[in-house]
C-alpha positions in Angstrom: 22.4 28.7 -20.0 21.3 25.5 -18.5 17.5 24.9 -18.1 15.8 22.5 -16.1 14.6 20.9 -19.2 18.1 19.8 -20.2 18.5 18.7 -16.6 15.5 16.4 -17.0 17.1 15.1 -20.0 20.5 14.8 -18.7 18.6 13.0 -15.6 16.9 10.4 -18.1 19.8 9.2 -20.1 21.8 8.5 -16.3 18.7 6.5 -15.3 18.3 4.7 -18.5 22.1 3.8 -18.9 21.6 2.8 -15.3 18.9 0.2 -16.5 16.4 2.0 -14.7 12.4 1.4 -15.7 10.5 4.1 -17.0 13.5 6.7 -17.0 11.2 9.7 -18.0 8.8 8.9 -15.6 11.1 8.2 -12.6 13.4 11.8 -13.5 10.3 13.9 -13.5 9.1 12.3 -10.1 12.4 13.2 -9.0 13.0 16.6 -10.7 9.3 17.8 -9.0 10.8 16.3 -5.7 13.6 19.1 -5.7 11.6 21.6 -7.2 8.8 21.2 -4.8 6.4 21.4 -7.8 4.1 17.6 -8.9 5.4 17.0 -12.3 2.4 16.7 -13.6 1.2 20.1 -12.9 1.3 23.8 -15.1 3.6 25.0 -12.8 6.4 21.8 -13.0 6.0 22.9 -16.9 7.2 26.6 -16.5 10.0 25.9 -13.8 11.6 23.3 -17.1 11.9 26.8 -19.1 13.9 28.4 -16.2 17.6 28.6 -15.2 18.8 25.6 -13.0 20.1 26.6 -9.7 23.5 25.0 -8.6 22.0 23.7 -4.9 19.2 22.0 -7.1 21.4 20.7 -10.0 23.5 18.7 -6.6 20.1 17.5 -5.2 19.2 16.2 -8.0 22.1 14.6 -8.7 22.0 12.7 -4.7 18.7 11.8 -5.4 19.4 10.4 -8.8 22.3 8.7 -7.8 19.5 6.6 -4.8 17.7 5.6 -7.3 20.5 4.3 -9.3 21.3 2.4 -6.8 17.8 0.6 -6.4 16.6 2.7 -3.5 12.3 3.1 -4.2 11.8 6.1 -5.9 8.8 6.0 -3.5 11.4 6.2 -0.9 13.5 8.6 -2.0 10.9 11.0 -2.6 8.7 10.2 0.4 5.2 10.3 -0.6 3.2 8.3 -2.8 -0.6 8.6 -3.9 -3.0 5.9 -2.9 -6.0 5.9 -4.1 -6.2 9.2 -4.9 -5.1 9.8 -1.0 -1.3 11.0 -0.3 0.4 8.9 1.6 3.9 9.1 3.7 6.2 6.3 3.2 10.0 5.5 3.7 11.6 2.9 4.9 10.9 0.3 7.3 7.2 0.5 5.6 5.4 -1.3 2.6 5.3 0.9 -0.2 1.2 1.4 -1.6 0.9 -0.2 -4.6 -2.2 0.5 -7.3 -2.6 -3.4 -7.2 -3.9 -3.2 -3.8 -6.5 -0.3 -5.3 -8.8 -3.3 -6.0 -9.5 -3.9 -2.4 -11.0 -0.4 -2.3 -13.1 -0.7 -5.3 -14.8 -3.8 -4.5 -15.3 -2.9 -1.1 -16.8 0.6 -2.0 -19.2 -1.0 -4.3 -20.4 -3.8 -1.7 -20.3 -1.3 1.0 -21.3 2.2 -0.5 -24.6 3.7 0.9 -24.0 1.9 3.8 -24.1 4.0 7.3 -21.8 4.3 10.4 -19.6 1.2 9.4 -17.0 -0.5 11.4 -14.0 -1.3 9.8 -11.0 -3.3 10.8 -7.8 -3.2 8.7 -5.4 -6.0 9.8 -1.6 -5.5 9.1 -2.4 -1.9 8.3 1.0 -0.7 7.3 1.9 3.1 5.9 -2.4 3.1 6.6 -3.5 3.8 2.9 -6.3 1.1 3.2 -7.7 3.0 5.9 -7.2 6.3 4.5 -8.7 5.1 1.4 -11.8 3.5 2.5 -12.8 6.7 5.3 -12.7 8.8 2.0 -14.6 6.3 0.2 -17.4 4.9 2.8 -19.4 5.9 6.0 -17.2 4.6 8.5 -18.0 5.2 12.2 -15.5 3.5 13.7 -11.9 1.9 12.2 -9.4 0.0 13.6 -6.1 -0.2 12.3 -3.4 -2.7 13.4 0.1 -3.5 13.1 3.1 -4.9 14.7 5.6 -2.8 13.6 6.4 0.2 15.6 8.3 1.8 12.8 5.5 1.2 10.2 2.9 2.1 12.4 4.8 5.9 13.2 3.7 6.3 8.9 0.1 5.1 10.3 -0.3 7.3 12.4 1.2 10.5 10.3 -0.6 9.5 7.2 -3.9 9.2 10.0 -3.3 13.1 10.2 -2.6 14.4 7.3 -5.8 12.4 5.8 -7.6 13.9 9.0 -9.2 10.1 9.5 -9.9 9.4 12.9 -9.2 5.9 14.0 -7.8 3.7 16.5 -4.4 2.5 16.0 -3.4 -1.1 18.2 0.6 -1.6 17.8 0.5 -5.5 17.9 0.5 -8.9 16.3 -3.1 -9.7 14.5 -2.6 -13.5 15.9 -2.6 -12.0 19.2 -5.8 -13.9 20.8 -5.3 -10.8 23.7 -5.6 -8.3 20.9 -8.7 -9.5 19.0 -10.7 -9.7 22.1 -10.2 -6.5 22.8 -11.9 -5.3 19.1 -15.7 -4.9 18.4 -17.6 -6.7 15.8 -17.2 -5.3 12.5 -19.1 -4.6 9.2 -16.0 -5.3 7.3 -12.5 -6.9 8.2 -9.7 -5.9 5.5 -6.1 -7.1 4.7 -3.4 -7.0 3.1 -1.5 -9.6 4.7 2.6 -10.9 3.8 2.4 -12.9 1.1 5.1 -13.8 -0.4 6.6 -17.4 -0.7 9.9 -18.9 -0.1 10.2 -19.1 -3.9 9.0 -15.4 -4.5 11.3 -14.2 -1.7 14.4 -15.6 -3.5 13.5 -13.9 -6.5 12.6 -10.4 -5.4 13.6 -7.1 -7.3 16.6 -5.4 -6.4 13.7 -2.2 -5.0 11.9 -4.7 -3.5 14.6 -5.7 -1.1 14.6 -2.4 0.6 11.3 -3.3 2.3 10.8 -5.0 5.6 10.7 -8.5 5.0 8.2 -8.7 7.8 5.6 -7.6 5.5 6.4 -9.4 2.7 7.1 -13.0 3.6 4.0 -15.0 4.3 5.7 -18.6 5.0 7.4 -21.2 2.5 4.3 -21.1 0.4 3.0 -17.5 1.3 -0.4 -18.3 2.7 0.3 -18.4 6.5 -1.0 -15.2 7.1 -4.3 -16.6 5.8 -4.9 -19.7 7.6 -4.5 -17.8 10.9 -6.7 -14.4 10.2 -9.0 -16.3 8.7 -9.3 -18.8 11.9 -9.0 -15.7 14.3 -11.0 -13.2 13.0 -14.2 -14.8 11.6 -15.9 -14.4 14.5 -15.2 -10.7 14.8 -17.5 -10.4 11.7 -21.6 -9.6 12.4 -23.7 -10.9 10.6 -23.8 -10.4 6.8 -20.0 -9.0 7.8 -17.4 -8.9 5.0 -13.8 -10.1 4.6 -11.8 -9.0 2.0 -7.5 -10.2 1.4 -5.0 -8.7 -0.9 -3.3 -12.1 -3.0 -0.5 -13.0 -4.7 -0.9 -14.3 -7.9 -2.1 -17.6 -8.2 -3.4 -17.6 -4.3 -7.1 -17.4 -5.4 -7.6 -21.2 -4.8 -6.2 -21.6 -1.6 -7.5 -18.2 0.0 -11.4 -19.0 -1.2 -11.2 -22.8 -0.2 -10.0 -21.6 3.2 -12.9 -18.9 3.8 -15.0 -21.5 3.0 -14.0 -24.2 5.0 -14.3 -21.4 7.8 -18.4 -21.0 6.7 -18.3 -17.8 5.0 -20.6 -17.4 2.2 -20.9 -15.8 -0.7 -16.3 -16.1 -1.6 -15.4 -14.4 -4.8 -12.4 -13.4 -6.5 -11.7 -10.5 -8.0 -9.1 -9.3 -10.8 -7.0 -5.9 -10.8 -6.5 -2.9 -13.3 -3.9 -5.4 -14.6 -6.0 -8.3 -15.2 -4.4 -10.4 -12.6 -6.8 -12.2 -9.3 -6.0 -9.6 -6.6 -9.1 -9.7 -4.0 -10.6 -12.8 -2.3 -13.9 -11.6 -0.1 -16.2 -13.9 1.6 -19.0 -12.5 3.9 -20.4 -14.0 7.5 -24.0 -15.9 6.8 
């Protein structure tokens, strides 16, 4: 007799032979994928006692070999938590990363207590900055735009299944048309492209599989930030906040810009990791 529990071991010496990080951690992700079950759960802990079922055992084994290949597991499996929000993903999106976390924390604890906020999250992507921050604040009113049509079909699902109401634009943020079409708002969020020329040549086989469009922020990453920056600071109201997502080693450049613009106030802020993630500066 063949358990599951065997399978799961079978699963982590293919991915570990394969080179695969964090075997264990990507086989259970996967095994709870085809068992329906989050392998973290009392239930994903039973179903490793029972008998494995042929049509599963051959799931498994599709799945196994994607990720083998360098296909996302967030891909492959279709779902990722952000935040402590689930959100959709697959590809022609940016996958949520826990880096980008920091955005919501530091926002939550300039923002929290606040009322009827308007919020406006530039290149908005799968939409787990939005879905985050409606769970975490009093927003009235968000915005969320981006320029890719097959991203923004993620938006829009992980919208609904977060039940967060908001407006989604499908367009460039550089778009002078687009911005004058927007309100003021109490904060202006991003997680913009920023990757370099240099960082681009160097990516991670995973990394590949997502749309270059929202990675690649010009030869030395930071084009995305000179033009927001120049566009959007007069969308913010008085005492208004913007906050960017970094790369590492951006800090500098993205706080010298926000200043140069007249916003007040610039700070940095580090991640979970210890690394500079956030640069926020706020309107005077």
């Amino acid at each position: 007799m063949v358990t599951y529990r065997d399978v799961f071991a079978d699963t982590v010496r293919r991915l570990e032979s394969a080179g695969v990080d964090d075997a264990p951690f990507n086989a259970a992700e996967l095994m709870g994928s085809v068992l329906g079950a989050d392998c973290r759960s009392s239930r994903f802990a039973q179903l490793m006692e029972e008998t494995a079922e042929p049509e599963k055992l051959t799931a498994l084994d599709s799945l196994t070999d994607r990720r083998i290949s360098g296909e996302p597991l967030q891909y492959i499996i279709g779902e990722w938590e952000f935040y402590g929000v689930p959100i959709k993903v697959g590809s022609g999106v940016l996958i949520p990363r826990q880096d980008t976390e920091a955005l919501i924390d530091i926002t939550a604890v300039k923002w929290r207590g606040r009322k009827s906020l308007t919020v406006i999250d530039l290149c908005s992507g799968s939409g787990c900055i939005a879905c985050a921050l409606a769970r975490t604040l009093d927003c009235e009113k968000i915005i969320c735009i981006e320029k890719s049509e097959q991203a923004a079909e993620y938006l829009k699902e992980n919208l609904a299944l977060n039940h967060v109401s908001a407006e989604v634009i499908i367009g460039d943020v550089n778009d002078p048309d687009i911005i004058s079409t927007v309100p003021q708002a109490d904060i202006i969020i991003c997680n913009p492209p920023y990757l370099s020329d240099e960082d681009m040549a160097d990516l991670q086989q995973e990394v590949t599989y997502e749309p270059r469009e929202a990675l690649y922020g010009g030869a030395d990453g930071l084009e995305f930030y000179r033009s927001i920056t120049r566009l959007w600071k007069d969308k913010l109201r008085s005492g208004a906040m913007l906050c960017y997502e970094i790369g590492i080693g951006q800090e500098d450049d993205v706080m010298l810009m926000l200043i140069r613009h007249g916003l007040t106030n610039v700070r940095c802020r580090e991640d979970l990791r210890g690394i500079v993630r956030c640069v926020f500066g706020f309107k005077a």
